[in-house]
Each structure stands twice: as C-alpha cells, then as structure tokens.
MARMILO-248649 format. One record per atom (N, C-alpha, C): residue number from 0; atom name; x, y, z. Coordinates in steps of 0.02 Angstrom, whole numbers. Each point is the difference from the previous one (the first is absolute). Example, Ala and Ser with C-alpha at 12.3 -4.5 7.8 and 13.67 -1.06 7.14 Angstrom:
0, N, 660, -284, 390
0, CA, -45, 59, 0
0, C, 45, 60, 0
1, N, -18, 53, -36
1, CA, 42, 59, 3
1, C, -39, 55, 37
//
This chain:
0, N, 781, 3877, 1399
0, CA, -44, -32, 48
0, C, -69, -4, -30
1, N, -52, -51, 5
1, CA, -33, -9, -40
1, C, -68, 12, 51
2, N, -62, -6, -15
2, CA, -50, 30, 24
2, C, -76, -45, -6
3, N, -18, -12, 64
3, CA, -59, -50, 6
3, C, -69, 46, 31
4, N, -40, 13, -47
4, CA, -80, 17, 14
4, C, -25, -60, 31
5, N, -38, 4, 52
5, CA, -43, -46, 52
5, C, -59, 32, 4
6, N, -79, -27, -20
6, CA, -48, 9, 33
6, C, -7, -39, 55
7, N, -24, 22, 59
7, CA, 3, -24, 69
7, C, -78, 34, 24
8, N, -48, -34, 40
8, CA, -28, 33, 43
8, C, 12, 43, 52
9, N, -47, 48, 1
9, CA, 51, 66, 45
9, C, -9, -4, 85
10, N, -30, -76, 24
10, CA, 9, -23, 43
10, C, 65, -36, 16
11, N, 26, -25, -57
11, CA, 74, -28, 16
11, C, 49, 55, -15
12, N, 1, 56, -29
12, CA, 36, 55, -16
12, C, 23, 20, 72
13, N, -83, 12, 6
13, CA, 34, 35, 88
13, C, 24, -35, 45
14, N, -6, -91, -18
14, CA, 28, -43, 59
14, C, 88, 16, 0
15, N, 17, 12, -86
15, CA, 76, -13, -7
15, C, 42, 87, 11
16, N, -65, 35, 12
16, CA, 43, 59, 5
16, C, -4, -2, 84
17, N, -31, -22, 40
17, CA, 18, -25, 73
17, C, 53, -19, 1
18, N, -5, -63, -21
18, CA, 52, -56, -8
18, C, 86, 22, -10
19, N, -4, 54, -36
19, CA, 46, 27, -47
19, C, 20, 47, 49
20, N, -29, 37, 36
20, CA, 7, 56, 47
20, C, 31, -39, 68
21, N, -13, -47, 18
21, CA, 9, -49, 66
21, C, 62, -13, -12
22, N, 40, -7, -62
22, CA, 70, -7, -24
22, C, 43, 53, 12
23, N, -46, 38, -23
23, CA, 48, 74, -17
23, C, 18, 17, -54
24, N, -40, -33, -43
24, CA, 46, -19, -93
24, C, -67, 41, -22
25, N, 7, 22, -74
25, CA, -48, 35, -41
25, C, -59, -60, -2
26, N, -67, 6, -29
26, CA, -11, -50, -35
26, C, 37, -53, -56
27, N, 30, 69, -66
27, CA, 18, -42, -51
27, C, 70, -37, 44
28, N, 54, 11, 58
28, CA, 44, -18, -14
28, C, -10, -81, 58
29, N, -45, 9, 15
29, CA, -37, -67, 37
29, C, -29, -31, -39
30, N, -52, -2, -38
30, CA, -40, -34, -40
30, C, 90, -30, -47
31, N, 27, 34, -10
31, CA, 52, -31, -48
31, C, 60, -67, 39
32, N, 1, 41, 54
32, CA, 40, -62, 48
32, C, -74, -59, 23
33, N, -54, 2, 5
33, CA, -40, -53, 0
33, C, -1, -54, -85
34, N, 16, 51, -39
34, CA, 1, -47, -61
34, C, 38, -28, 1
35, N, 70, 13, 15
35, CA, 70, -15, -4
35, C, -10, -67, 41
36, N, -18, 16, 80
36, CA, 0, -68, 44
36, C, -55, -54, -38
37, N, -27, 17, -31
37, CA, -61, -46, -32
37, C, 40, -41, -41
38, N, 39, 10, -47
38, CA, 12, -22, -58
38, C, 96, -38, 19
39, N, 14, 23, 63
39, CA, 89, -32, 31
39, C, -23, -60, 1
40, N, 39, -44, -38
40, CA, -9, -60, 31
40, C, 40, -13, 57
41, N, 64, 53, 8
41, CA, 39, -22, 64
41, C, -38, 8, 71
42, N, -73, 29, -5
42, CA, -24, 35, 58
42, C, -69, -48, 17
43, N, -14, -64, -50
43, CA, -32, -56, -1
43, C, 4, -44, 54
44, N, -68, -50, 10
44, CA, -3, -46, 60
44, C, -77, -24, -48
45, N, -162, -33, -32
45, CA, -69, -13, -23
45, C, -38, 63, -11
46, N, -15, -1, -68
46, CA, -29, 84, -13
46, C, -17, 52, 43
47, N, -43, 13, 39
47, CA, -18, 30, 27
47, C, 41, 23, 56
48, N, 20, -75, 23
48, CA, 72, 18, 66
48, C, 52, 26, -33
49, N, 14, -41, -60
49, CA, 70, 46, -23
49, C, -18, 47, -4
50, N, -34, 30, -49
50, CA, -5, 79, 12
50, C, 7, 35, 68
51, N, -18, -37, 53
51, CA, -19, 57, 36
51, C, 66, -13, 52
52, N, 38, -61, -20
52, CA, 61, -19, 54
52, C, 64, 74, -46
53, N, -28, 0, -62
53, CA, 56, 33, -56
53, C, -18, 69, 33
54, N, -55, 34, 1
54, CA, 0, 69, 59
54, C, 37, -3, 44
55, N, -29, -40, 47
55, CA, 18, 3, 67
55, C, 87, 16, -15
56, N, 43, -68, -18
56, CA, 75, 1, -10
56, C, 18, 66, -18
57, N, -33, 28, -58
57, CA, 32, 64, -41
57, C, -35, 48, 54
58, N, -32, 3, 43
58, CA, -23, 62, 65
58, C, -53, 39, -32
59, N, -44, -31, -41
59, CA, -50, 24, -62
59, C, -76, -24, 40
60, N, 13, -41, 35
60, CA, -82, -29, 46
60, C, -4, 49, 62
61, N, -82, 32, -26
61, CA, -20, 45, 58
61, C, -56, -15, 4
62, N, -32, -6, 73
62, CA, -68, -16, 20
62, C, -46, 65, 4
63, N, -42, 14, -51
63, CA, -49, 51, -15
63, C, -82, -12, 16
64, N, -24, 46, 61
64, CA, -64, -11, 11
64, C, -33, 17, -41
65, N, -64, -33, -11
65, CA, -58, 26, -52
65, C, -43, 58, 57
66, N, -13, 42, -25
66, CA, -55, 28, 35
66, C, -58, -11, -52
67, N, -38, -23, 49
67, CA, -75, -21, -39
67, C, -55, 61, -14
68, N, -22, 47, -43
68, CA, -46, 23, 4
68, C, -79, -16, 17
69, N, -24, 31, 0
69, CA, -97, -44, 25
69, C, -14, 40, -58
70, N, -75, -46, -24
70, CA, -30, 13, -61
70, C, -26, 94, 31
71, N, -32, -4, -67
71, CA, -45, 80, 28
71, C, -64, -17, 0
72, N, -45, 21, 54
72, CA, -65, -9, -9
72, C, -37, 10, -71
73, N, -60, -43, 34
73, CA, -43, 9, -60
73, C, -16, 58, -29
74, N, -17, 40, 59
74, CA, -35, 74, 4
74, C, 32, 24, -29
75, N, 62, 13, 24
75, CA, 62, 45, -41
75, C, 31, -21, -70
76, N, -14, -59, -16
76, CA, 28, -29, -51
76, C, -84, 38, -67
77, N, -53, -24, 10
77, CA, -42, 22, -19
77, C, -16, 65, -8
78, N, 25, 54, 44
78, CA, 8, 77, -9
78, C, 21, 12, -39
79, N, 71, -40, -9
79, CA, 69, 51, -54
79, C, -14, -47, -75
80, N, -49, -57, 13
80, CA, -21, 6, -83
80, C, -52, 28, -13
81, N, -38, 30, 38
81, CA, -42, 30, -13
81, C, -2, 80, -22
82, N, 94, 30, 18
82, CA, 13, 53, -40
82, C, 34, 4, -34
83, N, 35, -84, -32
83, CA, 46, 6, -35
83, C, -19, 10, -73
84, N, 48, 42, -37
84, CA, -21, 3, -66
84, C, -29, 86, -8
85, N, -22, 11, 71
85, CA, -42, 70, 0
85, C, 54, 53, 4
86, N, -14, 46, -51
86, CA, 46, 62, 2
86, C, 28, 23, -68
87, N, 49, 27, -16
87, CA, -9, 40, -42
87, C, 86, -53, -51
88, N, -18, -11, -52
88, CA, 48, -59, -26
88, C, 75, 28, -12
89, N, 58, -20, -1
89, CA, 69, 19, -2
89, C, 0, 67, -77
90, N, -10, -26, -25
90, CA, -6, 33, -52
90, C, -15, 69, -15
91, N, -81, -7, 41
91, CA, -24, 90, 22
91, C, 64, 13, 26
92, N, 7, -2, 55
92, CA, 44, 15, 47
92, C, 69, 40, -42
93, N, 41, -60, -58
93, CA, 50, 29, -44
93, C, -3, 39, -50
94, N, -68, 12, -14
94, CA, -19, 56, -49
94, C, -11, 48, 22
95, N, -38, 14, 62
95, CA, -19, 39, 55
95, C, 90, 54, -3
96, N, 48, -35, 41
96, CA, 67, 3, 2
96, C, 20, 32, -74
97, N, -1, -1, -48
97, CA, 31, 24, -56
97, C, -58, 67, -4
98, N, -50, 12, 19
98, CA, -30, 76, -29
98, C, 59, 59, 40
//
C-alpha cells in the first residue's frame, strides 16, 4: 500500500477530522474513500458537481460548520508582542537540564 504526504492548512485538517468523525471512519480511512469517489468515473455526472455528486453517491458528502473565530484585540495583540521573544532562550534551558 503506498503512501501520500499532504500539506494542508490546519484549518482544513480540522474541517476533515469533523468531517471524518460525522462518518465514523478514521481520518486516513475517509480522506481515502473521498479520493477513491473523486477519481470513479462510475460515480460521475461538471467539476465541481461531479465531485461533489461522486461524495454524496459513495455516502462521503458531509455538511461541516465553520466556526468563525474573532480577531484579537489590538490591546492584547500588542501586549503578547510586546513580551514576545522575552525570556530565557531554549538552549539555556537544555544546558541548564544536562548540569
């Protein structure tokens, strides 16, 4: 069995591990039956629709809410750069650890 690395944003990560959970299937064994329906031509009907008629048929189309986060304030956004960087570097820390 052969093996596919995906970089993905980890906003869609967590959409497909919803997605994936709403099934009942692992991620990998969903993400693999979504490839599968992608690429059937028996499960075909215009890009975007086919794809998504090829879910639906194979029981692979699930409707996933976004939850929207809100920005962070200014204030707060401006605080935590204002201590970022401050403190004592990884390094101390692992040398520190070895005395």
């Amino acid at each position: 069995m052969g093996q596919l690395t995906l970089r993905i944003p980890d906003a869609l990560g967590k959409r497909l591990k919803v997605a994936a959970g709403a099934t009942g299937k692992s991620v990998n064994r969903w993400a693999t039956d979504v490839l599968h329906a992608a690429v059937d031509p028996d499960l075909a009907g215009d890009e975007p629709a086919v794809l998504r008629e090829r879910l639906a048929r194979a029981g692979l189309l699930v409707a996933v809410e976004l939850v929207r986060k809100s920005r962070p304030k200014t204030a707060a956004l401006a605080r935590a750069r204002a201590v970022a960087g401050r403190g004592r570097r990884p390094s101390e820390l692992v040398a520190e650890g070895r005395r």
